[in-house]
N, C-alpha and C positions, 0 to 999 in steps of 0.2 A: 397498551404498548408491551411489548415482548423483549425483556430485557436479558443481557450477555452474562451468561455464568462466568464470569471473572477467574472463579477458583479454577476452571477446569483450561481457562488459558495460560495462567501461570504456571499450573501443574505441566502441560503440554512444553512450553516453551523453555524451563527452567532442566527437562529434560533432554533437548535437544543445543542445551547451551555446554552442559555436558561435553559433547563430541565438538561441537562449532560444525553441525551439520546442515546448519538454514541458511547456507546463503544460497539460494534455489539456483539464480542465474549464473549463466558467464560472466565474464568482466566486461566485455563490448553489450551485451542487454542490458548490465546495469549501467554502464555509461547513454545507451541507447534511451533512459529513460529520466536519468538525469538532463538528459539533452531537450526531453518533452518537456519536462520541467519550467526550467528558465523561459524556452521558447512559448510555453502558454501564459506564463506568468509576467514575463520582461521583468524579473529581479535583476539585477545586478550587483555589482562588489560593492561590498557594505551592507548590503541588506540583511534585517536581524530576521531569522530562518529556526523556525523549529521543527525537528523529523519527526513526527507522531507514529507512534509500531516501530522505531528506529531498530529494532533488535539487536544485532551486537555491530550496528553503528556503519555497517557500509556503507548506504547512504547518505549518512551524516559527515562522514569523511569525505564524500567525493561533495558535497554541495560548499562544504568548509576550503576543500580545493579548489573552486570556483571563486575564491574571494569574498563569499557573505559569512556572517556573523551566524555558524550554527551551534545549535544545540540538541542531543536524541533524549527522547524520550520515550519510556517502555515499562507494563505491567511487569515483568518478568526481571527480578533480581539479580538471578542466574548471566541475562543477557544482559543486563547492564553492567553489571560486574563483567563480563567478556571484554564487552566496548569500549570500557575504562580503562583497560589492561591494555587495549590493542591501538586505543587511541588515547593516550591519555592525557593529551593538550585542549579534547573538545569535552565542554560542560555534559552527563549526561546528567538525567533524574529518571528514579524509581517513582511510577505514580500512574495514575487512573487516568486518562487520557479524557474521561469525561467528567474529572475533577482536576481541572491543572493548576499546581501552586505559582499561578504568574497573574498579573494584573492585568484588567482590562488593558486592551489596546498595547498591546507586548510588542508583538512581531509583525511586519513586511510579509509574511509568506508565512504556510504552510505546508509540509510534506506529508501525506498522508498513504504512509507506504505499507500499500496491499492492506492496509486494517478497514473500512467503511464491510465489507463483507463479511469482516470477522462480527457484526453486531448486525441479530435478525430485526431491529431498527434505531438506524443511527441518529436519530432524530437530535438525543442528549449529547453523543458528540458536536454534531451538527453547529447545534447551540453554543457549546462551549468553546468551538472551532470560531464563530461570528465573534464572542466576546473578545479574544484577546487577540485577534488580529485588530492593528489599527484603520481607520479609515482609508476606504482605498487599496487594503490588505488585499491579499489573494492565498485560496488554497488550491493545492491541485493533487490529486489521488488516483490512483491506478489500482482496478481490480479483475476479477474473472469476470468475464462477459458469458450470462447466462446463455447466449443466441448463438455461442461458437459452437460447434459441434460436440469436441473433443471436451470443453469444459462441461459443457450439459451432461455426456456422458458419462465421464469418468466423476464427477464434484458437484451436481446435483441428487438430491435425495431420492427424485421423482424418476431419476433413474435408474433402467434394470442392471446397467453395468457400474452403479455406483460404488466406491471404494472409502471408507473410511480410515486408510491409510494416510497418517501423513497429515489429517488435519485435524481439527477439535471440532469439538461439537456443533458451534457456534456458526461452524462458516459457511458460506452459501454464495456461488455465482450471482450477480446483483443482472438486473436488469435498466439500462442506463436512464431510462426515462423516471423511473419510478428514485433513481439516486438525485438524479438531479432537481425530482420536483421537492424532495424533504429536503433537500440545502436550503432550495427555494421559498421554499413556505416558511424557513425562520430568518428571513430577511437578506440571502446569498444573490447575486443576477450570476446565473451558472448557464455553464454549455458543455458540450461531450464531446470527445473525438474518439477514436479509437488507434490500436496498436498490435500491431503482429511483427514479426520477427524476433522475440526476444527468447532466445535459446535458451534451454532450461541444461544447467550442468547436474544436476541431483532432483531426484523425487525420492519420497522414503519406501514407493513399491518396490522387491525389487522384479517381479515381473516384468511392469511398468518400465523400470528403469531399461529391460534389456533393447525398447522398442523405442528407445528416447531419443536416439538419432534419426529414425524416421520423421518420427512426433515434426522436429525441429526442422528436419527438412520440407516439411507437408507446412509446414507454418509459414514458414518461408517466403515460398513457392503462390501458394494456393490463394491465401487471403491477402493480397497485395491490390490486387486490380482494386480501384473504386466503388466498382457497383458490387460489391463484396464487404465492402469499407464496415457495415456495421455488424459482420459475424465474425470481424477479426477477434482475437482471444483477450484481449483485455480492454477495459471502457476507461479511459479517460476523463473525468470529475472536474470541473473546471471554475471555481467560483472565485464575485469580486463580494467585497463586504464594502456597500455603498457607505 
C-alpha cells in the first residue's frame, strides 16, 4: 500500500488558506454538485452529514443549507480556521480523515469532496469511511476522471503536458472502476456516474488560467451527449454501507 504524505498536504493547503484562493469553482458548479449529492444519495433534512476535505467549508455550508445536520472536516488548520471564521454556526474539526474522532455508525452520509484522488490508495479512508457511517449510510465523492482529456493532460504524471501547479504531490486523476472496486472490497455496494459542466472560476496556473474560459466552454459543450458520458471530467463515487 502506497500511503499520502499528509505533511506535504497541510503544508500545501495551509498556504492557500492564506489568500482563500481554493474555492476552484463557480457558485452554479458548486451548487451543480451539491445537487448530485442529495440526488445519488436521497438524504434529506435532518440527515447527520459529514464533508470530509471540507476545506474552508463551502460545501459544508451549502449541504447545512439544504437542512441536514452538517459537519467539515479537514487535515489543514489554516482551513479550518478559515471555515470557522466564515461559518461559524457549523461544527468543524482539525483531523486525519482516515482517523476520524467519531464513533462507529455517526453519520447518514458522507461528502467526500474532491479528496479519494488526493491519496495514491484510499483503501484506509475507504475503511474508515464504512465505519462511521451507520447502516444503510451512503457516501458519495467527486474527482478528476483520468479518461477526460484535459484532466489526463494537464494532472496526470504520465503526461508530456503535465503541470504541477496548483496541486500536491499526492494527487492523481482516478480511474472510476479501479475507485469503485477498493470501496467495494471493504464492504461499500458502489456505482459511478459522471459530470461535466462544472465551470472552474480559478486555477493556480496562470497560463492556464488565461485559457479558462475556453476550457469551461469545451466542457460544456463537448462532454454532454451520452455516448461521451464516461470522458466527462469528473467520476462520481457512489456507495451504500449494507
Amino acid at each position: 500500500m502506497i500511503f499520502q504524505d499528509k505533511q506535504k498536504e497541510v503544508d500545501f493547503f495551509n498556504r492557500h488558506a492564506e489568500s482563500d484562493d481554493y474555492n476552484v469553482f463557480t457558485d452554479a458548479a458548486n451548487a451543480r454538485l451539491i445537487e448530485a449529492f442529495f440526488r445519488m444519495t436521497g438524504l434529506s433534512q435532518g440527515a447527520m452529514v459529514a464533508d470530509l476535505g471540507c476545506g474552508s467549508g463551502v460545501f459544508t455550508n451549502l449541504l447545512v443549507r439544504r437542512g441536514v445536520h452538517g459537519s467539515g472536516i479537514d487535515i489543514s488548520p489554516s482551513l479550518i480556521a478559515l471555515a470557522r471564521s466564515k461559518y461559524p454556526d457549523i461544527n468543524f474539526y482539525e483531523c486525519d480523515v482516515e482517523m476520524l474522532p467519531f464513533p462507529d455508525s455517526s453519520f447518514d452520509g458522507l461528502l467526500l469532496s474532491g479528496l479519494v484522488h488526493h491519496f495514491p490508495d484510499p483503501t484506509v479512508l475507504a475503511r474508515e469511511a464504512l465505519r462511521v457511517l451507520k447502516p444503510g449510510g451512503c457516501f458519495f465523492a467527486f474527482d478528476p476522471n483520468r479518461r477526460n482529456p484535459f484532466m489526463y493532460l494537464y494532472r496526470d504524471r504520465t503526461s508530456p503536458m503535465y503541470s504541477s501547479i496548483g496541486v500536491t504531490e499526492n494527487e492523481r486523476p482516478i480511474l472510476a472502476e479501479q475507485v469503485a472496486q477498493i470501496f467495494r472490497n471493504v464492504g461499500f455496494k458502489t456505482s459511478t456516474d459522471y459530470l461535466s459542466g462544472l465551470s472552474y472560476r480559478y486555477v493556480a496556473s496562470g497560463l492556464v488560467s488565461k485559457v479558462l474560459p475556453i476550457y469551461n466552454l469545451i466542457d460544456g459543450l463537448v462532454f454532454c451527449p451520452n455516448f461521451l458520458r464516461a470522458l466527462r471530467p469528473f467520476v462520481l463515487t457512489y456507495g451504500v454501507k449494507p
